[in-house]
C-alpha positions as CSV (number, residue, x, y, z in Angstrom):
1,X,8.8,23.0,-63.4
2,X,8.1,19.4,-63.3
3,X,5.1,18.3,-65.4
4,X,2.2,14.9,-64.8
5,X,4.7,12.9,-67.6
6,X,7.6,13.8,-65.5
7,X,5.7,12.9,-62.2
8,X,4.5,9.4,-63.4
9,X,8.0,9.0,-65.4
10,X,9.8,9.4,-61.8
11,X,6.9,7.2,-60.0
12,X,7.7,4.2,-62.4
13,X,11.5,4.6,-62.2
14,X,11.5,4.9,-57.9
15,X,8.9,1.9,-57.9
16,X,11.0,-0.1,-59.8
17,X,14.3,0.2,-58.1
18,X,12.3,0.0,-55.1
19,X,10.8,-3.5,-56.1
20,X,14.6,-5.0,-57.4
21,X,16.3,-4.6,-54.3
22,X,13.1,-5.2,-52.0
23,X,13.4,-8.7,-54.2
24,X,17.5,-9.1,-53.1
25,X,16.6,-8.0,-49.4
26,X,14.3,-10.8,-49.1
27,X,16.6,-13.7,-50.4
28,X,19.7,-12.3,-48.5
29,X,17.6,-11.7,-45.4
30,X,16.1,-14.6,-44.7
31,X,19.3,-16.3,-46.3
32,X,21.6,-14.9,-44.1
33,X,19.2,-15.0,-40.5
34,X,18.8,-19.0,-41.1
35,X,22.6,-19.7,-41.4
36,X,23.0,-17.3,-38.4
37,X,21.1,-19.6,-36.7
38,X,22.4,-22.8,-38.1
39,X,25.9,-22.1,-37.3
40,X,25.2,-19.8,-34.6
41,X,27.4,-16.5,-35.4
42,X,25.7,-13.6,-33.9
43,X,27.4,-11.3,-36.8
44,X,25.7,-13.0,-39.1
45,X,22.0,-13.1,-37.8
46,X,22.3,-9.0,-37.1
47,X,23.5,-8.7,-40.7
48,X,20.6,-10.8,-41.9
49,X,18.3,-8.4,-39.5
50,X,19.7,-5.5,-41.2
51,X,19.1,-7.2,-44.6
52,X,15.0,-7.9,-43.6
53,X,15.1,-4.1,-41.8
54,X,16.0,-3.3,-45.9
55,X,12.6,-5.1,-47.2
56,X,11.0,-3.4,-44.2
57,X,11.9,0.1,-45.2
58,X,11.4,-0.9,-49.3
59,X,8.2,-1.2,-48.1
60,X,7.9,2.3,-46.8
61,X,9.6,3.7,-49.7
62,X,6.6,2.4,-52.1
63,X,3.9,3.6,-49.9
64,X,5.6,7.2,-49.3
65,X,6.5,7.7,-53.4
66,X,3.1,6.7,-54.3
67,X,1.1,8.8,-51.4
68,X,4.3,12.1,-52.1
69,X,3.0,12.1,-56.2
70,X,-0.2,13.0,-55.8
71,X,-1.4,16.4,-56.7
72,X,-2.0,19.1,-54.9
73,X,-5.7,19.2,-53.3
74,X,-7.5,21.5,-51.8
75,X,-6.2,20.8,-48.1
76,X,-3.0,20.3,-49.6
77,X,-2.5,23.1,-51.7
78,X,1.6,22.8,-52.1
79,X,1.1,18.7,-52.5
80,X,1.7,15.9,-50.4
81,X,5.6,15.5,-51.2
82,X,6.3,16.1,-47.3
83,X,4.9,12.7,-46.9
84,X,8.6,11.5,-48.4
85,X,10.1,13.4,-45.6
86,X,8.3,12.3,-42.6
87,X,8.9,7.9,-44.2
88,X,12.4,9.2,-44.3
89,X,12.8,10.2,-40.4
90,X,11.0,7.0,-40.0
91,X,13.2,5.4,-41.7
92,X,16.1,6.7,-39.8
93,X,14.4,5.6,-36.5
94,X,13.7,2.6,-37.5
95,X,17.9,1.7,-38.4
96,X,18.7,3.4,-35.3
97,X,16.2,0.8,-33.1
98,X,17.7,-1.9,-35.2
99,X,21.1,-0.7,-34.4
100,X,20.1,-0.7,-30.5
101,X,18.7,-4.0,-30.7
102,X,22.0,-5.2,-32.6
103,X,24.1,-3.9,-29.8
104,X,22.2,-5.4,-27.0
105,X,22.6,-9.2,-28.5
106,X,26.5,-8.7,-29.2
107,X,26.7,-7.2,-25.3
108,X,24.9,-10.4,-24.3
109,X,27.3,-12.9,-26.1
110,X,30.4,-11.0,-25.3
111,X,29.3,-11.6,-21.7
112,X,29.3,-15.7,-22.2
113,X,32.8,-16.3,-22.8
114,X,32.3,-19.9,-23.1
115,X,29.4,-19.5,-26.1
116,X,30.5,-21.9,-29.6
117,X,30.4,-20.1,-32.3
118,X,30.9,-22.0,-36.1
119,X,30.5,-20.6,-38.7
120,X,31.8,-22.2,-41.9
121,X,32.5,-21.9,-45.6
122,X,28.9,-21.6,-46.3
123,X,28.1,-18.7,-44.1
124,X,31.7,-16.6,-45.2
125,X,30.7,-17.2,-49.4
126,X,27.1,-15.8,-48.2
127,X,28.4,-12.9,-47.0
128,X,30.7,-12.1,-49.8
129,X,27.7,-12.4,-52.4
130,X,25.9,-10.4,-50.0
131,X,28.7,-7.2,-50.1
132,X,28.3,-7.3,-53.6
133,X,24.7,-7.4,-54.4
134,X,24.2,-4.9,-51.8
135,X,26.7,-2.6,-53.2
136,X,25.2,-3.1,-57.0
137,X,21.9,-2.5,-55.6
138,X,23.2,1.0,-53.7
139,X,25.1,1.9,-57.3
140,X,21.5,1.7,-59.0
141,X,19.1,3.3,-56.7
142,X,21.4,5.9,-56.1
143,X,21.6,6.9,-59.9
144,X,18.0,6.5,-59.9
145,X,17.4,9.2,-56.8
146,X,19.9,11.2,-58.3
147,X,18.3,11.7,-61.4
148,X,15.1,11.9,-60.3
149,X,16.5,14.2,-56.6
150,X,14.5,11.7,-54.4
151,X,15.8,11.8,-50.9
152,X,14.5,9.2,-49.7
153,X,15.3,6.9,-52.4
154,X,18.9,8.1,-51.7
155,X,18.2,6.8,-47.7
156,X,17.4,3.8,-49.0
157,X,20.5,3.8,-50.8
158,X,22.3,4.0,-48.1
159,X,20.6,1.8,-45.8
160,X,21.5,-0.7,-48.6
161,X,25.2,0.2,-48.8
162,X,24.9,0.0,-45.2
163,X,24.3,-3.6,-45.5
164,X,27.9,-4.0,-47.9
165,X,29.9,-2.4,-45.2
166,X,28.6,-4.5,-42.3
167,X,29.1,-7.6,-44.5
168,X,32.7,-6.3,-44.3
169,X,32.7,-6.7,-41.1
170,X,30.1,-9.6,-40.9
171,X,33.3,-11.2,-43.3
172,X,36.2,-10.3,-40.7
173,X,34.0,-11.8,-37.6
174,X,33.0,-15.3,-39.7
175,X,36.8,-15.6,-40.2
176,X,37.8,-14.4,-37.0
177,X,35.5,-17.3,-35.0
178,X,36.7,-20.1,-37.5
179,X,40.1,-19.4,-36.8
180,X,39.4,-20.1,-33.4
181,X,38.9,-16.2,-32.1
182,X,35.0,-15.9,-31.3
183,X,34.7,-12.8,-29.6
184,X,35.3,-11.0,-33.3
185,X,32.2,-12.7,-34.5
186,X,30.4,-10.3,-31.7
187,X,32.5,-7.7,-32.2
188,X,31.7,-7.3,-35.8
189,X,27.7,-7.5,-34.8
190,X,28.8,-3.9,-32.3
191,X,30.8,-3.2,-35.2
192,X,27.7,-3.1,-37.8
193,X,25.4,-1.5,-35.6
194,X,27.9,1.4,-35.1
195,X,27.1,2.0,-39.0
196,X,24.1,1.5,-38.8
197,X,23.2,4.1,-36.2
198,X,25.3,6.4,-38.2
199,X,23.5,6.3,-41.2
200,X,20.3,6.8,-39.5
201,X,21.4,9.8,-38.0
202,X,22.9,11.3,-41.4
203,X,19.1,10.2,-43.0
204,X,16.9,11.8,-40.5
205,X,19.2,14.8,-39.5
206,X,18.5,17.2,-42.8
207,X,14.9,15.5,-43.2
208,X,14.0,16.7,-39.8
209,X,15.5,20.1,-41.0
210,X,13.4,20.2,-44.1
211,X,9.9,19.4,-41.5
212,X,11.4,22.8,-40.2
213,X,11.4,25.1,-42.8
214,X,14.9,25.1,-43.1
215,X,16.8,27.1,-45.8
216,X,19.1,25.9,-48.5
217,X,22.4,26.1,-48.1
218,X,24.6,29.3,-48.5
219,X,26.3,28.5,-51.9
220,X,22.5,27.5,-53.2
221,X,21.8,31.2,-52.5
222,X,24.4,32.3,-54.0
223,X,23.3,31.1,-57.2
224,X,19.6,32.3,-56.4
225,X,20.7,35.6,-55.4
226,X,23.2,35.7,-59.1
227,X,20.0,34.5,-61.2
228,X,17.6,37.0,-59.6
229,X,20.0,39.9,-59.5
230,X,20.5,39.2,-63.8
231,X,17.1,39.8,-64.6
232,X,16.6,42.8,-66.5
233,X,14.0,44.9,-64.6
234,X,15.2,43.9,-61.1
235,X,16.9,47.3,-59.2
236,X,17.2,45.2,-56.1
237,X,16.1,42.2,-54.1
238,X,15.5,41.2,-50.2
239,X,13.8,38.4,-48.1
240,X,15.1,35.5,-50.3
241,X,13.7,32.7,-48.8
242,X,13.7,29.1,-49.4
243,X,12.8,25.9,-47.7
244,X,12.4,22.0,-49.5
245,X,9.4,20.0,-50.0
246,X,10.6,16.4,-50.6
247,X,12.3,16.9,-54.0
248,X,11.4,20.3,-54.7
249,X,12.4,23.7,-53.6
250,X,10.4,26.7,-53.0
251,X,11.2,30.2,-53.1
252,X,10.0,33.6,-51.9
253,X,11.7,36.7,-53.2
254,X,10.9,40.6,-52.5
255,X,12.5,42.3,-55.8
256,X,12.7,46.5,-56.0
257,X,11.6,47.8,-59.5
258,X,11.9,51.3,-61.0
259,X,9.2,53.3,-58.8
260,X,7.6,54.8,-61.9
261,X,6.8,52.0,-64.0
262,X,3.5,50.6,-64.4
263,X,1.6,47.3,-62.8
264,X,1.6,45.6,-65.5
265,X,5.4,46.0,-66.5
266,X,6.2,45.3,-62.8
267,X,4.3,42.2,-62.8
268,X,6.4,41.0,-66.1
269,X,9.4,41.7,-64.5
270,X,8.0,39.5,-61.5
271,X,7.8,36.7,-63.9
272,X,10.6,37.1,-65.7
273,X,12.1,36.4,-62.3
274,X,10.2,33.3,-61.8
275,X,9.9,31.2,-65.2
276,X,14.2,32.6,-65.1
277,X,15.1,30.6,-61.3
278,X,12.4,27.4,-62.9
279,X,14.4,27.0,-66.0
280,X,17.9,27.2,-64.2
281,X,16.7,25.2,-61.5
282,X,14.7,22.7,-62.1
283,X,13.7,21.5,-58.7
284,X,12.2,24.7,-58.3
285,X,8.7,23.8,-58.2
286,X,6.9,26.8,-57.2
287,X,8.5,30.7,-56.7
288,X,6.4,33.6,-55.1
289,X,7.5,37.0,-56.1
290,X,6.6,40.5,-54.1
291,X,7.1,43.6,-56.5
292,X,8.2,46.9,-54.3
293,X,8.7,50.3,-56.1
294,X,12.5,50.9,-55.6
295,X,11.9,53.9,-53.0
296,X,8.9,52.1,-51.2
297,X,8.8,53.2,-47.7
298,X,5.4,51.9,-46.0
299,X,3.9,54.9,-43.8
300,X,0.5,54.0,-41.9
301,X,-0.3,57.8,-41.9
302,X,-0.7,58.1,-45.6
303,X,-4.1,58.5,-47.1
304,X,-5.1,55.2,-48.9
305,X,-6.6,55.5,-52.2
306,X,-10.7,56.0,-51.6
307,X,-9.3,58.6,-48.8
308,X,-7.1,60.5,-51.2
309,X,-9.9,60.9,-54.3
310,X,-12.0,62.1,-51.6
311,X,-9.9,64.6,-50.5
312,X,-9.0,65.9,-53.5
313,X,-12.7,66.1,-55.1
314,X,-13.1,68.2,-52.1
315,X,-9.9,70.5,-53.2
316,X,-11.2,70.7,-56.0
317,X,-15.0,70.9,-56.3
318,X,-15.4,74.6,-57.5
319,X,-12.6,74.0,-59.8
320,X,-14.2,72.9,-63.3
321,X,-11.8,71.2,-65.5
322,X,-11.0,69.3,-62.5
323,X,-14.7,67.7,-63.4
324,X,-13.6,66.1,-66.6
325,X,-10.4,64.1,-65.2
326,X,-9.7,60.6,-67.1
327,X,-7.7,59.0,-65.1
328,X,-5.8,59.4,-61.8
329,X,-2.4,57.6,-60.3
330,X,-0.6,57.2,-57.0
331,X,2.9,56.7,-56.2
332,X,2.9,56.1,-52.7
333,X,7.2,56.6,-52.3
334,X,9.7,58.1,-49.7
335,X,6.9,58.8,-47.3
336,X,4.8,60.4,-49.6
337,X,2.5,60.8,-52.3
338,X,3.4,61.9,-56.0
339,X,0.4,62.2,-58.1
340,X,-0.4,61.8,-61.7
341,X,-3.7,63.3,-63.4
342,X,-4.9,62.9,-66.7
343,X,-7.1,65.7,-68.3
344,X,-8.8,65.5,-72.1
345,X,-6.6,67.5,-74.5
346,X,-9.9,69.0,-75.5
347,X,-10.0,71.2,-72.7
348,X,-6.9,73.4,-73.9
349,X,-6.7,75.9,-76.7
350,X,-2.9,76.4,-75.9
351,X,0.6,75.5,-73.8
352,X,-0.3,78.7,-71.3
353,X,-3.8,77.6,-71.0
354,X,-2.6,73.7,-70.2
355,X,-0.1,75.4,-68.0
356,X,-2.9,77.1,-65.8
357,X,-4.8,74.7,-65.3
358,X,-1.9,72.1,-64.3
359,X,-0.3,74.9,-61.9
360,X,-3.7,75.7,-60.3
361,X,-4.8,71.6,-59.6
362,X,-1.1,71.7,-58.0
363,X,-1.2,74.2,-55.4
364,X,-4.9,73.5,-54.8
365,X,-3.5,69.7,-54.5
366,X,-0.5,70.2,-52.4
367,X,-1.7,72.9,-50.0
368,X,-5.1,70.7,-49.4
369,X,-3.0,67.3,-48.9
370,X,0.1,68.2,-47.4
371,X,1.4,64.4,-48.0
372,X,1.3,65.0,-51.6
373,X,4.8,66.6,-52.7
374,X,4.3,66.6,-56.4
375,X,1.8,66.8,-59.0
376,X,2.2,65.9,-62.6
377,X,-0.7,66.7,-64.9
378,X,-1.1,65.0,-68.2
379,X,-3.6,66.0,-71.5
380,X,-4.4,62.8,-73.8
381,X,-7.1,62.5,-76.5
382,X,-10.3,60.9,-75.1
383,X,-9.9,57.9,-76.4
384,X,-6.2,57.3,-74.4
């Protein structure tokens, strides 16, 4: 489970890669837009647009990292790490709007066949620079969300390694126009957009998934299901469940426990379970476990608890050593109810007179309650 050092370690480490190639999108935006412009190649101007899109989206990564640390509150009891998730679909938008617009210029230059395009030297060695900065700044941020399991870090990755394949392109449509073929120079604009759309869909596909609820995958489970079914305790387990919160995972898990074990054991079985799946997996952030006796069966028609004493103080009022009972427990299983009473040792001389009293509380029990199908009784010093 992550801890505050972890949380402000993986705050500096996302702000920073965040800043460095916010810093390149700006040079090589702006850069790569004014020689557009210059030397009028459509290619390069939407690669420049996709550069400045980068710095836009930076921008969003810095506000959603800062806003998805902060602890949980009160109204936001599981934290506020959705808020990565909803910058990321954003994000995705945002590329796939850029990718529109992209198209739409190309469409309108393709349609002039008489346009000049002339792009030089300059505006090819701009590009090339460009492929490769982008594609060192997609290297780093990606190690950086990987080790710190940042999605959308890792969509800003790609929207910058988005940026090295449309120079690619950007590269082939330059070279195209100054070898006298201008329509590539457009071409290569349609060409960039095309990635960039995709991208945007893979980015906002699983984060709209995640605003869903939806589960890990199947060989995630697996692994859950292997770690859960090891722990020593565990007879069973149903209604594994998990869903992600930015980048953590939760988990709900119903485990089945020997029926005759006490609360407290159960409950240390339940943790087992949990601090077990937060070692293993540690993007597990929070796991909620449900203990059920191994032969639980819920029946409505049962007596609850304050029903049952009642009954059975009833049963047996006129029945004296029933006066001095220490301590009494349910097992609500199969249907129905097994009880356990504990008497003070004092109040028996001998095994035939402990065996009188136990045999009358369970016919007295059983014929009274006909939900209770067997009766234990117990004799423990006082002080037990």
């Amino acid at each position: 489970m992550r801890t505050d050092s972890k949380e402000d370690a993986r705050l500096k480490a996302l702000t920073d890669v965040t800043l460095v190639g916010a810093a390149v999108d700006l040079v090589l935006g702006v850069l790569k837009i004014f020689l557009g412009v210059v030397e009028n190649s459509q290619a390069l101007v939407a690669d420049g647009i996709h550069s400045i899109s980068d710095l836009v989206t930076d921008g969003m990564v810095l506000v959603a990292v800062r806003q998805g640390n902060k602890m949980a509150d009160e109204d936001h009891p599981y934290g506020h790490a959705r808020i990565e998730t909803i910058t990321t679909v954003l994000l995705a938008l945002a590329l796939f709007l850029v990718s529109l617009g992209i198209v739409d210029n190309a469409l309108d230059v393709l349609s002039e066949p008489g346009r000049d395009v002339t792009p030089g030297w300059i505006a090819l060695s701009v590009v090339l620079v460009s492929g490769l900065s982008k594609e060192y700044i997609y290297h780093f941020t990606m190690k950086v969300a990987k080790l710190h399991q940042s999605p959308i870090l890792e969509a800003n990755a790609w929207h910058s390694r988005t940026d090295a394949f449309s120079s690619v392109m950007v590269f082939v449509g330059i070279a195209g126009a100054m070898l006298g073929l201008p329509e590539l120079d457009a071409l290569a604009a349609i060409g960039v957009a095309v990635i960039i759309a995709k991208v945007a869909w893979d980015l906002g596909a699983p984060s709209v998934q995640e605003l869903v609820d939806k589960g890990m995958d199947r060989s995630y489970l697996d692994d859950l299901e292997d770690a859960v079914g090891k722990t020593h305790g565990v007879k069973g387990f149903h209604a594994l469940r998990t869903r992600r919160m930015g980048a953590s995972v939760l988990v709900d898990v119903h485990i089945a426990v020997d029926s005759m074990i006490t609360v407290s054991e159960g409950h240390q079985i339940a943790e087992q379970v949990r601090f077990g799946l937060t070692e293993q997996f540690p993007e597990i952030s929070d796991v909620v476990v449900h203990v059920d006796a191994e032969d639980d069966v819920f029946d409505d028609t049962l007596p609850d608890r304050a029903e049952l004493l009642r009954l059975l103080e009833q049963c047996w009022e006129e029945y004296s050593p029933a006066q001095n009972i220490l301590r009494t427990n349910l097992h609500y299983l199969n249907g129905s109810i097994r009880l356990e009473v504990c008497l003070p040792l004092t109040l028996v001389s001998s095994p035939a007179a402990a065996r009188e009293i136990a045999d009358k509380l369970k016919r007295r029990a059983m014929e009274f309650v006909p939900q209770i199908t067997q009766v234990q009784v117990l004799f423990a010093a006082d002080d037990d």
